[in-house]
N, C-alpha and C positions, 0 to 999 in steps of 0.2 A: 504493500500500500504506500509506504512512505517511496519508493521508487516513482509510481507513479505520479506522488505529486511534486515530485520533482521536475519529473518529464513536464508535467501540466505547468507549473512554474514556467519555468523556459519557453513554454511555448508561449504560455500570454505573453510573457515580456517580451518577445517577439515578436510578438503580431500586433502587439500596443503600441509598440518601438518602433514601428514601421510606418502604423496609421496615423502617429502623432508627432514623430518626429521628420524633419525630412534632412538634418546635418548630420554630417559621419558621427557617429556616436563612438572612437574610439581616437586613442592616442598613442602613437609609436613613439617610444626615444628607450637609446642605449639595450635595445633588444630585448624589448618589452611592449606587450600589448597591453594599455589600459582601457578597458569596453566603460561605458559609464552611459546610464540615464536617468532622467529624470522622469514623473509621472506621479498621477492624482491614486491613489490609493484606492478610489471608490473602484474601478476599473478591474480591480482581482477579485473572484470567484469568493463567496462568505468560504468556501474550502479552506483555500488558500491563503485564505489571511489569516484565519482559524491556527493551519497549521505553522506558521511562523510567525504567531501571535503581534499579529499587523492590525492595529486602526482600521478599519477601511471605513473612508469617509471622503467627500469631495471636499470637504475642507484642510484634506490631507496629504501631504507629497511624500513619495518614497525616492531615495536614491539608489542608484544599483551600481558596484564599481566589482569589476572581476581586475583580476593582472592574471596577465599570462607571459609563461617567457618564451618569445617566440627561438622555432628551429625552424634553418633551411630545408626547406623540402618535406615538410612535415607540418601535421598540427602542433599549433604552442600546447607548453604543459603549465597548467594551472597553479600560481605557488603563492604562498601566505605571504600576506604584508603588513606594514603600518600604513591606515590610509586615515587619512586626515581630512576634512572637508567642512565646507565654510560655503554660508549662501548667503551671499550680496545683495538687496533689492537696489531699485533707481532712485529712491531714495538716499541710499546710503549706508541702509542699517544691515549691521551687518551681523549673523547668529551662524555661530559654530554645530554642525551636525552629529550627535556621536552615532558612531560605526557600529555594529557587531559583523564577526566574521559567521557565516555557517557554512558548514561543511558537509558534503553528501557523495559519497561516492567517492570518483574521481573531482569534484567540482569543488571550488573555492570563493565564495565571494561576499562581498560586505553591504549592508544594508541599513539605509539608515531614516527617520521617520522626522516630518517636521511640518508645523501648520500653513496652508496657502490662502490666498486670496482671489476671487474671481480678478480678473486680466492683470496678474502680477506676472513681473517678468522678474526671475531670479536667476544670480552670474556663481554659479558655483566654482569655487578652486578647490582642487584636488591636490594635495602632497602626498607621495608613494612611495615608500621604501619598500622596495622586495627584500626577503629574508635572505641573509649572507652579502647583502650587498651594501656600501657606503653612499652613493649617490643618488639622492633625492629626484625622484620624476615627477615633473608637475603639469598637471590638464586642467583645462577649465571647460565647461560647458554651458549653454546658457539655453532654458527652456520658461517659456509664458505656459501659465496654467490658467484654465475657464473652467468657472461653475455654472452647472446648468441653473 
C-alpha cells in the first residue's frame, strides 16, 4: 500500500507540475540535479495528504525539492541533503520554510508546508548541500498561487 502511494505521489506532482507550471522546474550546477516546485496543497488527493500528514487546503502551499546526483549516460541517483529555503513575497517579506526529508524506496526528497494568498507571487531561494560534499548549490524559483 505504502508503495502505491508513493507511485500516486509522483504522479500528481506530475501532472500538477505540468498543468500549473510552464518554467523548467529544475537546477543543474556542479553535477547535480535540483527538481523543485511549488503548489497549493488543496490539489492532493484527502489520500495523500493523509499519508504525509499534509494540510490540504487552498490556502496552503507545499514545496517539493528532490537532488539528484547526476551520471553520464545514466539516470541520477537520488542523495540526502541540507536544503534550506526561504519564500520572498513582492512585498518584501520574507518567511523561512522548514524542510522534512522523506524517504521511500529508492526516492529522496524534502517537503515543506507554508500559508498563501489568492494572486501572491512568491521568489523562493533554495540552499543545497548534498551529503559528503562542501559546496553550496543555490536555485530559486518563482510561482503565483490563485484561490478559487
Amino acid at each position: 500500500m505504502k508503495y502505491g502511494l508513493t507511485k500516486l505521489f509522483f504522479v500528481c506532482l506530475t501532472l500538477f507540475t505540468s498543468m500549473f507550471v510552464s518554467a523548467e522546474n529544475s537546477t543543474r550546477q556542479s553535477g547535480y540535479t535540483i527538481h523543485h516546485n511549488a503548489f497549493a496543497t488543496a490539489i492532493l488527493t484527502p489520500e495523500i495528504a493523509s499519508s504525509y500528514q499534509i494540510v490540504r487546503s487552498k490556502y496552503r502551499g507545499m514545496l517539493n525539492v528532490s537532488v539528484i546526483k547526476d551520471r553520464e549516460g545514466a539516470i541520477g541517483t537520488p542523495v540526502s541533503a541540507q536544503v534550506n529555503a526561504r519564500a520572498t513575497n513582492l512585498a518584501g517579506q520574507i518567511r523561512d520554510i522548514p524542510l522534512r526529508e522523506i524517504r521511500e524506496e529508492s526516492a529522496i526528497y524534502y517537503i515543506g508546508e507554508f500559508p498563501i494568498v489568492d494572486n501572491e507571487t512568491l521568489r523562493f531561494s533554495l540552499e543545497v548541500l548534498p551529503a559528503g560534499e562542501e559546496q553550496r548549490i543555490h536555485a530559486t524559483l518563482q510561482q503565483q498561487f490563485f484561490i478559487d
